[in-house]
C-alpha positions in Angstrom: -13.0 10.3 -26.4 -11.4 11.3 -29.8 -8.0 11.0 -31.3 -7.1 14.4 -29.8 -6.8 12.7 -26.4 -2.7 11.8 -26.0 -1.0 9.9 -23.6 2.1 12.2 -21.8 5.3 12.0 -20.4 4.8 11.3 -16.6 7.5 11.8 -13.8 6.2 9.8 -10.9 7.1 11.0 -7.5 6.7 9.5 -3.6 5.6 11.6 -0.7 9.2 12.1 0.2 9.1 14.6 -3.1 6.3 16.4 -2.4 8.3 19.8 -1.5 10.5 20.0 -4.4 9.6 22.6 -6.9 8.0 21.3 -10.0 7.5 23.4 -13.5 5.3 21.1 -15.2 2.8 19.9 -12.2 0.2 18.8 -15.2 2.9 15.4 -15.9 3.1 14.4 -12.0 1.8 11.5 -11.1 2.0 9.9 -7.3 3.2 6.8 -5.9 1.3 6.2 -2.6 2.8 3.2 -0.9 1.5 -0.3 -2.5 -0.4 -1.2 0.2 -2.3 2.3 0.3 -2.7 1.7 -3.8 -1.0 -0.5 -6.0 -0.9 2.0 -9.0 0.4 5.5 -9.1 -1.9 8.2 -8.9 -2.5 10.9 -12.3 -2.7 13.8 -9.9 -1.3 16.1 -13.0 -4.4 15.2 -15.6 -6.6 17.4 -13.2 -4.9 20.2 -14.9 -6.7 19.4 -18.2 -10.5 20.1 -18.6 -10.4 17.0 -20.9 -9.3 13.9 -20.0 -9.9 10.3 -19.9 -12.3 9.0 -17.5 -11.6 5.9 -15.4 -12.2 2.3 -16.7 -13.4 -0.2 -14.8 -10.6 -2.8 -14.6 -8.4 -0.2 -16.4 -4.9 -2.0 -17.1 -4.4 -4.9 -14.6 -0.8 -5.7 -15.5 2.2 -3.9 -14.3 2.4 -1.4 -17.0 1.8 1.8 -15.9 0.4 4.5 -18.2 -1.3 8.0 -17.8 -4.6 9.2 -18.4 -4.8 10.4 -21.7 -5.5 13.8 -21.9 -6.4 16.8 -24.8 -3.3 18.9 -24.4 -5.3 22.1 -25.8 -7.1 21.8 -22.8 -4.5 22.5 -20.2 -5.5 25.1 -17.8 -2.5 26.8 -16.8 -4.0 28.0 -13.3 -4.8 24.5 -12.2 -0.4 24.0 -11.9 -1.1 26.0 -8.6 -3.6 23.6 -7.3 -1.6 20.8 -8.2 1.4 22.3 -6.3 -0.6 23.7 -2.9 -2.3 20.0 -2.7 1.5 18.5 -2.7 2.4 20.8 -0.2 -0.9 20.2 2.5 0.0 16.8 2.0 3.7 17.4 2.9 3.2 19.8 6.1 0.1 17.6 7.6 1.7 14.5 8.3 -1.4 12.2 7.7 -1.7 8.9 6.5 -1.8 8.2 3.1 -5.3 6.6 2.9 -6.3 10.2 4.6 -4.7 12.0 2.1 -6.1 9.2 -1.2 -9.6 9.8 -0.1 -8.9 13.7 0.2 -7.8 13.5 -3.8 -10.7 11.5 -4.7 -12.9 14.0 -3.4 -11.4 17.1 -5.2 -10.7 15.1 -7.9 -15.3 14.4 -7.8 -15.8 18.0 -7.5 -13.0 18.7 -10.4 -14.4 16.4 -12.8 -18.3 17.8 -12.5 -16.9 20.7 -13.3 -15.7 20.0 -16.3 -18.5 18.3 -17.3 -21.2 20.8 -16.7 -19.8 23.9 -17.7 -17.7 25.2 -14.6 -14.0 24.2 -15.8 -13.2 28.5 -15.2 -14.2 27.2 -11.5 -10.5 28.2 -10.4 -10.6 31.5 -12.0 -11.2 33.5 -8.9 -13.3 33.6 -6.1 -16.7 34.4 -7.8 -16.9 31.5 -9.8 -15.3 29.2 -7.0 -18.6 30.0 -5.1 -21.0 29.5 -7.9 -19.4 26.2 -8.8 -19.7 25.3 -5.2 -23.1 26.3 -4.7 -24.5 24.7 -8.0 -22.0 20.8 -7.2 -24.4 21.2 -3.2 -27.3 21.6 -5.4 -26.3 18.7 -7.1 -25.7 16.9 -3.9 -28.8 17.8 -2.9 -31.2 16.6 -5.6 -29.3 13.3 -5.6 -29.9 12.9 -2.0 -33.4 14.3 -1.8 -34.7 13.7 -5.7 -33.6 11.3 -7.1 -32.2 9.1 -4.0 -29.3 7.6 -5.6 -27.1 9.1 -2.8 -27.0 9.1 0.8 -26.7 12.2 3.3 -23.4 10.7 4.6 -22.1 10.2 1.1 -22.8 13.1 0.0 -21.5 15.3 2.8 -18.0 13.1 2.1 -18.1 14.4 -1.3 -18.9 18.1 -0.3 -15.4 17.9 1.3 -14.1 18.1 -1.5 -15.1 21.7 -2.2 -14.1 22.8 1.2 -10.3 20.7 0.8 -10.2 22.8 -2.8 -10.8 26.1 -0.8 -8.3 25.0 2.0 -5.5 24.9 -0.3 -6.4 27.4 -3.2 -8.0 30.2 -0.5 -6.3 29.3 2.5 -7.1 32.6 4.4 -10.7 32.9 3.0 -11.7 29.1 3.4 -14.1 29.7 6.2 -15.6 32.3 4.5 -16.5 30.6 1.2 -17.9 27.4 2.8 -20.3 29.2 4.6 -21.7 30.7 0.9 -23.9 27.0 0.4 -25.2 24.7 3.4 -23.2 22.4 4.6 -25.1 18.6 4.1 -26.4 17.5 7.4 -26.2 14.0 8.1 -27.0 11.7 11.2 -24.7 8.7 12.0 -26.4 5.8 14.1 -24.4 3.3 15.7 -25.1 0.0 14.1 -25.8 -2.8 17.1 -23.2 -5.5 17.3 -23.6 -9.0 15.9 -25.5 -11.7 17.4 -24.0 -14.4 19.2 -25.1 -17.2 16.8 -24.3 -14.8 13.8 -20.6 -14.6 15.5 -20.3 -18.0 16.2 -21.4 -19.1 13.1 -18.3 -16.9 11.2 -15.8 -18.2 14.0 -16.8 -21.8 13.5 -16.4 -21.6 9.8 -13.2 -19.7 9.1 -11.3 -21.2 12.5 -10.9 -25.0 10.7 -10.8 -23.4 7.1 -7.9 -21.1 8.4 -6.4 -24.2 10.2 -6.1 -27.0 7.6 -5.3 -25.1 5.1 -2.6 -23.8 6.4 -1.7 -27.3 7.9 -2.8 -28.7 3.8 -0.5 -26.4 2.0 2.7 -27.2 4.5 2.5 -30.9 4.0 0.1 -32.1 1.7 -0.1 -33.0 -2.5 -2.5 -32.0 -4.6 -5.6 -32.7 -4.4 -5.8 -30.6 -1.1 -8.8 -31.6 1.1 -9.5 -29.1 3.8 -11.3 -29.8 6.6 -14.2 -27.5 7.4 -16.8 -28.0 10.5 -18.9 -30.9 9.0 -17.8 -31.0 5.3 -14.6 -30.8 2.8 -13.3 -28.8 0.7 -11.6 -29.8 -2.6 -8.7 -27.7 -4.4 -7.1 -28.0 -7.6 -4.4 -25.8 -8.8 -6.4 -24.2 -11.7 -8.6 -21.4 -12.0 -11.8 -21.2 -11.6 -12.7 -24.2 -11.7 -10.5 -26.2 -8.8 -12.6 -25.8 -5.9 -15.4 -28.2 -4.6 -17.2 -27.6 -1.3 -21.1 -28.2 -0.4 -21.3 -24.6 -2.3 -19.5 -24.8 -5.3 -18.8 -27.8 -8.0 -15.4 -28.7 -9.6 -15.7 -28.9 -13.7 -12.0 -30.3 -14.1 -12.2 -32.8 -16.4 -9.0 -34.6 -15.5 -10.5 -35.0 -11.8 -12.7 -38.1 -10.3 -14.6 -36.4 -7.5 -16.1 -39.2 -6.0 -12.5 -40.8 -5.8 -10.7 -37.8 -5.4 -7.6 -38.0 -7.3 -6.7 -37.9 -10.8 -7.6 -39.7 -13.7 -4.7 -41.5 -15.0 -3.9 -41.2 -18.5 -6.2 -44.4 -19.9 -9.3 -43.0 -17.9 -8.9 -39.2 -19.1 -8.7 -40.9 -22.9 -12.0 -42.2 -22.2 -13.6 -39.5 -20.4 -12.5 -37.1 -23.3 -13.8 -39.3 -25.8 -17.1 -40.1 -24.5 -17.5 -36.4 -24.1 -16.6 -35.3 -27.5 -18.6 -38.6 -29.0 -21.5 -36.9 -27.9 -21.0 -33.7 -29.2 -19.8 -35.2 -32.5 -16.4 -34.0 -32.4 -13.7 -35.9 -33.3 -10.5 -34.5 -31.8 -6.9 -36.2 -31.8 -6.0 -38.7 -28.4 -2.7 -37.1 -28.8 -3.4 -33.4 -27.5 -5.7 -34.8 -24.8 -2.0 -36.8 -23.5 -0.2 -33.6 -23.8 -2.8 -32.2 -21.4 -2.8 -34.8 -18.9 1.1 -35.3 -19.0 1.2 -31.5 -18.4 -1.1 -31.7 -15.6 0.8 -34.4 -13.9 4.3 -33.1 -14.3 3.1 -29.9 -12.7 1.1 -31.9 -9.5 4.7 -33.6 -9.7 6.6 -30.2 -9.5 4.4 -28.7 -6.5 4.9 -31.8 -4.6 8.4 -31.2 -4.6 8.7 -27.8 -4.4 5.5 -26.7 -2.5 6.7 -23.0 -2.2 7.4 -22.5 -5.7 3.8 -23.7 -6.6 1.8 -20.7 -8.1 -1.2 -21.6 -7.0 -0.2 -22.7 -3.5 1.2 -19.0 -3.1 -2.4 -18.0 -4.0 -3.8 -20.0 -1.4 -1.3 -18.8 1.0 -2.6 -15.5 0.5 -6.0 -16.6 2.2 -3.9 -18.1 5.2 -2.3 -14.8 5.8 -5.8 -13.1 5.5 -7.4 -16.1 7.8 -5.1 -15.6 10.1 -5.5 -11.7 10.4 -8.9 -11.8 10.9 -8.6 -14.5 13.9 -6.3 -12.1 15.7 -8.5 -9.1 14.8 -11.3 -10.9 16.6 -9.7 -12.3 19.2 -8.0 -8.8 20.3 -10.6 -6.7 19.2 -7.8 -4.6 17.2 -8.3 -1.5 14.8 -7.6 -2.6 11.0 -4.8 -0.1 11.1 -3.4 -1.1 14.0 -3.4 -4.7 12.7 -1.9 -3.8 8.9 0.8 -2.0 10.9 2.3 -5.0 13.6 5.7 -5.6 13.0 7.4 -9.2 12.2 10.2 -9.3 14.7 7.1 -7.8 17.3 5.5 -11.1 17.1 8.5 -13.1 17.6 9.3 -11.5 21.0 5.7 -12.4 21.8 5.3 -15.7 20.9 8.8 -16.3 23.0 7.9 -15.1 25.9 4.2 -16.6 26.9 3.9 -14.4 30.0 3.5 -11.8 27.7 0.1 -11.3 26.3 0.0 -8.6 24.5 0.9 -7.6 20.6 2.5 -3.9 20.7 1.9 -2.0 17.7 2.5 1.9 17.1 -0.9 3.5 16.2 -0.9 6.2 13.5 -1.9 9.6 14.6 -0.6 8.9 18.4 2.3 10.5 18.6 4.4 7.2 18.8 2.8 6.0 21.5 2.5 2.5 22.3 -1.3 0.7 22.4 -1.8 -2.5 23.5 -4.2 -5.4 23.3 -5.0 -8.6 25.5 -4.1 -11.4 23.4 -4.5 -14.6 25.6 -3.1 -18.2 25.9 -6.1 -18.9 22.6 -4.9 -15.9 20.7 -1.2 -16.9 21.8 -1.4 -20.6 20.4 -2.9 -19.4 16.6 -0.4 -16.6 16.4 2.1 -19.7 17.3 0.6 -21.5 14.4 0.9 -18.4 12.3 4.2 -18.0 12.9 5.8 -21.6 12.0 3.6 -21.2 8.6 5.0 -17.8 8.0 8.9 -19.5 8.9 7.9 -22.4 6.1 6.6 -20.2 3.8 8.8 -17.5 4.0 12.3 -19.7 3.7 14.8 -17.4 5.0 13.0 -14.2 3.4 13.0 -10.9 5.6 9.4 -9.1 6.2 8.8 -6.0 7.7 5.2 -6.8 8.9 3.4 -9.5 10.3 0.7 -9.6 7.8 1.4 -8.5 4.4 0.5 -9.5 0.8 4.0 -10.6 -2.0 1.2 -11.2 -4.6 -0.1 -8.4 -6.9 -3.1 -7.9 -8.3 -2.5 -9.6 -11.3 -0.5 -12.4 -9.5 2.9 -11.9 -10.0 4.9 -12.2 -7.4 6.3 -8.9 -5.6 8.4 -7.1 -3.0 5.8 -8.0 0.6 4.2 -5.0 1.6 1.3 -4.7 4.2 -2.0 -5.7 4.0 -4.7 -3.2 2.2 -7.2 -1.6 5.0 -10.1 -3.6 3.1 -8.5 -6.9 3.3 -11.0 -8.1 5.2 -14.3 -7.1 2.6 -12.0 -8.8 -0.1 -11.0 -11.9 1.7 -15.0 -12.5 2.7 -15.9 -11.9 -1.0 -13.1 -14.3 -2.1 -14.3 -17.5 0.8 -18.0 -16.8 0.5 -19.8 -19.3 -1.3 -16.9 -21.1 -1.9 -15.0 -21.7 1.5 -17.7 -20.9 3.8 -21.5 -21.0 3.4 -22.8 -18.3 1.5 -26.0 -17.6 4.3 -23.1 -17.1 6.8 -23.0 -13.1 7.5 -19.0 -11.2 7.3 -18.5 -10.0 10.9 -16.3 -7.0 9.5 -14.0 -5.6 12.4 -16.1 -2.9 13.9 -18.5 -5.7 14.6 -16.3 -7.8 16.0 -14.8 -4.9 18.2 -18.5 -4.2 19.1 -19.0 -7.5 19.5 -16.2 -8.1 21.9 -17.2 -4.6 23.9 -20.5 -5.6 24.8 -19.7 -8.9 26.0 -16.7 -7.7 28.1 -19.8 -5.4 29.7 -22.0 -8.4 30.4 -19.6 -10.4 31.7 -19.3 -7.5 34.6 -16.0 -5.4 33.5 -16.1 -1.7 33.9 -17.0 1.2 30.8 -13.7 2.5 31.9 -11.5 -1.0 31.8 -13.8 -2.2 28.5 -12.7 1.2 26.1 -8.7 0.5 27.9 -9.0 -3.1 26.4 -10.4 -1.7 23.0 -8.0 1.2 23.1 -10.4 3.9 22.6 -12.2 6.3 25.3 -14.7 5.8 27.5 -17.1 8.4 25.2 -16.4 6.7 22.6 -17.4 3.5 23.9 -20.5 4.3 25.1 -21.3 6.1 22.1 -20.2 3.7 19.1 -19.8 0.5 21.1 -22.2 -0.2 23.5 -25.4 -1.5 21.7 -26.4 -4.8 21.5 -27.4 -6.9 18.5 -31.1 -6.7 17.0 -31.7 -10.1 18.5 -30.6 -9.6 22.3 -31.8 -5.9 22.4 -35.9 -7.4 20.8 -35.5 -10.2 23.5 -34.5 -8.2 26.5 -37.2 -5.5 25.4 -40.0 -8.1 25.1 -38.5 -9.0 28.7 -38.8 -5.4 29.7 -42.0 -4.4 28.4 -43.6 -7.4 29.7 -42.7 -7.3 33.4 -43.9 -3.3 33.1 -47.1 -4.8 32.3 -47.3 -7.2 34.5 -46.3 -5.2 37.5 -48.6 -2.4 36.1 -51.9 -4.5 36.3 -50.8 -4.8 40.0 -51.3 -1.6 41.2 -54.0 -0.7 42.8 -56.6 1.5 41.0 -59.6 2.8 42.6 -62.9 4.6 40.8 -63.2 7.1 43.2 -66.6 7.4 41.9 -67.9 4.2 43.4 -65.4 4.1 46.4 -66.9 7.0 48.8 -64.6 5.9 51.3 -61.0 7.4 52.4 -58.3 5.8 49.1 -54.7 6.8 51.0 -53.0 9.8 51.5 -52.7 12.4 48.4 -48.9 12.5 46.9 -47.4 14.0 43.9 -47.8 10.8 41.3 -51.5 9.7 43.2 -52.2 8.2 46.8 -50.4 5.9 49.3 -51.9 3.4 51.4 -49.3 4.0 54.1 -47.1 6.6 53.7 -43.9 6.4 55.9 -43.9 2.8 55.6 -42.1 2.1 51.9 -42.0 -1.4 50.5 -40.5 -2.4 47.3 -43.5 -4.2 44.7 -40.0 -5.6 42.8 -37.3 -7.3 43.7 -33.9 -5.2 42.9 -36.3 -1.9 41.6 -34.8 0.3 39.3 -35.9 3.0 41.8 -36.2 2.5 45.5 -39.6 3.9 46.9 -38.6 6.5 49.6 -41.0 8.3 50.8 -38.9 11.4 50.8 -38.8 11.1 47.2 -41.7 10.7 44.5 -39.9 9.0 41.5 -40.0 6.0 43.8 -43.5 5.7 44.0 -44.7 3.7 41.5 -42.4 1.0 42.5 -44.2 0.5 46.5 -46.3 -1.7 47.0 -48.9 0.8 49.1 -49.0 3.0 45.7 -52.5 3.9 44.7 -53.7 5.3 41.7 -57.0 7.0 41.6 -59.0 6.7 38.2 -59.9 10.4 38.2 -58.6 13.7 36.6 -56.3 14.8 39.5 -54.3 11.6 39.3 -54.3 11.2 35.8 -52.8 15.1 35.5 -50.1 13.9 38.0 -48.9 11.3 36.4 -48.8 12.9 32.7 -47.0 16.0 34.9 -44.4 13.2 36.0 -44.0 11.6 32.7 -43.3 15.4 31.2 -40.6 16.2 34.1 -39.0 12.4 32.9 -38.9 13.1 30.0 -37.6 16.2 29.7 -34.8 15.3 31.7 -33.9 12.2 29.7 -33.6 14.5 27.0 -31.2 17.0 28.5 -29.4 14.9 30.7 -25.7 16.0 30.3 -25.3 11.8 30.9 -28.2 10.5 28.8 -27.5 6.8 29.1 -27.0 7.2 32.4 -30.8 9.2 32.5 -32.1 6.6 30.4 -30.8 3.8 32.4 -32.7 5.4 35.8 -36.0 7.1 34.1 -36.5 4.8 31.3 -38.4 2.1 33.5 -39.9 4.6 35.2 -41.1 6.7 31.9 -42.5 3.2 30.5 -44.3 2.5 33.5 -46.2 5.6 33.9 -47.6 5.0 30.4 -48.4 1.5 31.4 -50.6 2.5 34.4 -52.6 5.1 32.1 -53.0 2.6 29.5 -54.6 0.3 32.0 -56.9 3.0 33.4 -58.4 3.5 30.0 -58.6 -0.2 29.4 -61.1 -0.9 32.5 -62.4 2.5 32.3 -63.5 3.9 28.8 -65.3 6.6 30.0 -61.9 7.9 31.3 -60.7 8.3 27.6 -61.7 11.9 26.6 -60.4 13.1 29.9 -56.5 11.0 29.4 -56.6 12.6 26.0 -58.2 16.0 27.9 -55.1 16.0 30.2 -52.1 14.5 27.6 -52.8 17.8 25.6 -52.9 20.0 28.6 -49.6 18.4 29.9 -47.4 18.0 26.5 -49.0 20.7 23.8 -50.0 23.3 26.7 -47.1 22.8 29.4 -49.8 22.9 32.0 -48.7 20.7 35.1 -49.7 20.2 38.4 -48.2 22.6 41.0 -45.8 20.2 42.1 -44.1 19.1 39.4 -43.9 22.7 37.6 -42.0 24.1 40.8 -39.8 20.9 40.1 -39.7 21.7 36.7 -38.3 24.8 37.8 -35.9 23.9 39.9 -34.3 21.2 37.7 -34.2 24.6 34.9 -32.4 27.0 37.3 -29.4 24.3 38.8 -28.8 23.0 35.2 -30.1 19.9 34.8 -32.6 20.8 31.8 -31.7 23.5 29.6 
């Protein structure tokens, strides 16, 4: 940056100003609401090809200032931009953290622009396209070359092209983002935690949330919380006034092993053995100032405990605490939860036969969504609400959890809590509060978390995405796995009674058995056909002899160790599998032909096992079946059949 680059003269403006008219867009800068982001936003520098970049930790205080800019490098057509963004934001009626990430976006595509050659980008149409092709290229070798980007992350920041040409080419947008590929990306669902993983988070922040809160209504300093099975220690200082099992105190006007403070005779000598060793002679009469201020201010927060700076601090983390306890134990979305209303709580808490919190959810039209917050949840948002009432002292809130310390910790007007509250808060306890090995369960885990156990405990798909306040597709697709741990256990489970029940099926070498091996059928032979009988208890399939998927579960099923039999089977295993791929219901496929799938595979893998021989014709008839389509005639007129009513595309 050189000393062409200026500070301006900024108007800042709030969404409700977004439609007036505006002659100098390049000096507007946007207040989003404090919660959404605490500063305003310099929407007008994007108007300059030069400007400042951004600076980590950039002006912490309350003073706000602009990005400095090189006014020589205004480009005039840019004012348009500026003004059809304000107006999309205006008409759409989104939420502000929709409309934040939107201008971060552009604002990505805007500043690699500038930086490589492509500021003309907004010229006209032409260039658009070539800066748009050339920033996917970019995206692309990132992703693919140099892997310092993901496919999700970089699709995110293609958007920002296709927002540009939304509001700068409105009736041409479609065709200009088809002019470059559009970044592919493939979003697993990530499992839900682990019981002991949950429990472990629950068990630590439950007591930390508790006596703290309980610590900071009636107790002096030093505070000593209570966690599970050790203490935690706080000073009001920074930095240095915690002690827990996972961080030390270093305040040297503190006896940890006594836990209080020295008094002025023993802080003298501390000091001065200290400084004796360092060969420093320093005057007794500074190190009295210091403990006389120390012990006038523990003097002061004792008596007024809600004035006390650092006890407001703390009661940050009891707001937070508290948050995160109803999050879990109602399974609520985070915007949901930043949006429940003060006065909403109070009519719950008073009426017990009411279990529910009532909160309007953004992008629902007003309507109402409600959660299942039980005589548990009902007793900690009880004693939420009497810390809140002492805390509080006659102040008015809007919402139920919200933040009246800034970033820099001064003391402000209470707005809601910040969508990441719960990432900051974890970074903020770990390590300190809680032990550091303990994993965050953020709150789509704990949503996940909550959905599969409501499953396993027997409640419907349809009742379990009600109680989570989402749809039943969305359930089953974002909510339904289960954590690393159960799904390795009940897989081990599942593979192992395969096998067992696989080596328990009778296979016969028809080339040593001349005599008559059961009655031919689509998947092998049956012992006595008419006459089913489950091998299982409870079988995924029930053998009917009507049917042939059943077969391998009956206990008359007989598998020959020959080339007919093998080519059934692999012709069965193809139909499966084919129709667990094109099931319009695929969890509902894989729950019926998985087993089924698993266990065909089983039986040929024992066949090779006590018949080597038998290996060049399994692999003979495993390419015939999968690379050459051939199947027996059974199973291809099946085949067919399943093609023409739709069930396999």
């Amino acid at each position: 940056m050189n000393d062409e680059y200026v500070e301006r003269v900024t108007e800042i403006i709030t969404v409700a100003d977004f439609h007036k008219d505006y002659l100098h867009p390049e000096n507007l800068m946007i207040q989003f609401k404090r919660n959404v982001k605490a500063k305003p936003y310099d929407i007008g520098c994007l108007c300059f090809s030069e400007r400042e970049g951004v600076l980590p930790g950039w002006d912490s205080g309350k003073k706000i200032k602009s990005k400095k800019v090189n006014l020589k490098s205004l480009m005039k057509n840019r004012r348009k931009l500026i003004i059809n963004v304000l107006d999309d934001f205006y008409n759409s009626g989104q939420r502000e953290h929709s409309n934040i990430s939107k201008l971060n976006y552009l604002q990505r595509f805007i500043d690699w622009c500038d930086l490589n050659g492509f500021s003309d980008f907004i010229e006209n149409e032409y260039l658009s396209i070539e800066a748009y092709k050339s920033y996917t290229d970019y995206l692309y070798e990132r992703v693919v070359g140099s892997c310092t980007l993901n496919a999700e992350s970089a699709r995110q920041q293609q958007s920002g092209v296709h927002y540009f040409f939304k509001v700068f080419y409105p009736e041409k947008a479609v065709y200009l983002k088809s002019k470059a590929d559009i970044i592919q990306f493939h979003r697993e669902s990530k499992p839900a935690p682990d019981d002991d993983s949950f429990l472990k988070y629950v068990s630590a922040v439950i007591p930390i949330a508790r006596n703290l809160r309980y610590s900071l209504m009636n107790h002096c300093y030093p505070l000593i919380i209570n966690g599970n099975d050790y203490e935690v220690i706080l000073l009001p200082c920074n930095g240095r006034g915690i002690q827990s099992p996972f961080c030390d105190i270093k305040h040297s006007m503190f006896n940890i092993e006594e836990k209080r403070f020295y008094t002025e005779d023993e802080y003298l000598e501390v000091m001065g053995r200290k400084y004796r060793k360092l060969g420093i002679s320093t005057s007794n009469a500074s190190w009295k100032r210091d403990h006389l201020k120390t012990i006038n201010y523990i003097s002061f927060s004792s008596k007024n405990k809600r004035k006390c700076f650092y006890r407001r601090i703390w009661a940050q983390k009891v707001i937070r605490l508290y948050a995160k306890i109803i999050q879990i134990l109602t399974g609520m979305n985070t915007s949901d939860l930043i949006s429940l209303e003060y006065l909403n709580a109070l009519d719950v808490i008073s009426d017990c036969i009411s279990k529910e919190l009532v909160t309007v959810k953004f992008r629902a039209s007003g309507r109402e969504v409600r959660y299942s917050l039980h005589k548990k949840g009902v007793e900690f948002l009880k004693e939420y609400m009497e810390f809140l009432n002492w805390y509080l002292d006659g102040r008015e809130i809007e919402y139920l959890f919200f933040t009246d310390i800034d970033s820099s910790g001064r003391a402000c007007e209470p707005v809601a809590l910040r969508g990441d509250f719960d990432s900051r808060l974890f970074k903020q306890i770990s390590g300190k509060l809680i032990d550091k090995k303990i994993v965050n369960i953020t709150p789509t885990m704990a949503r996940k978390f909550k959905s599969v156990m409501l499953k396993n405990l027997g409640v419907s798909k349809k009742n379990t995405a009600v109680a989570l306040n989402h749809s039943e597709g969305v359930n089953e697709r974002y909510y339904s796995k289960p954590s690393h741990k159960t799904m390795k256990i009940e897989l081990s489970s599942f593979w192992g009674a395969v096998k067992e029940s696989a080596k328990k099926i009778k296979i016969v070498d028809t080339s040593i058995e001349t005599t008559s091996t059961g009655r031919s059928t689509p998947v092998g032979h049956c012992d006595s056909f008419g006459y089913p009988e489950p091998k299982i208890k409870n079988p995924t399939i029930a053998p009917d002899c009507n049917k042939q998927f059943g077969c391998l579960y009956c206990s008359n099923y007989i598998f020959h160790a020959d080339e007919d039999d093998i080519h059934k089977l692999f012709s069965l295993s193809y139909v499966v599998s084919a129709v667990r791929e094109f099931s319009s219901d695929i969890n509902e496929a894989d729950d019926f032909f998985r087993d089924l799938s698993v266990r065909a595979e089983y039986i040929i893998r024992e066949v090779g096992e006590r018949y080597p021989s038998l290996m060049v014709t399994i692999d003979t008839m495993r390419h015939r079946v999968y690379e050459l389509g051939v199947l027996t005639p059974f199973w291809e007129s099946r085949l067919s059949r399943y093609e023409e009513i739709g069930v396999i595309i």
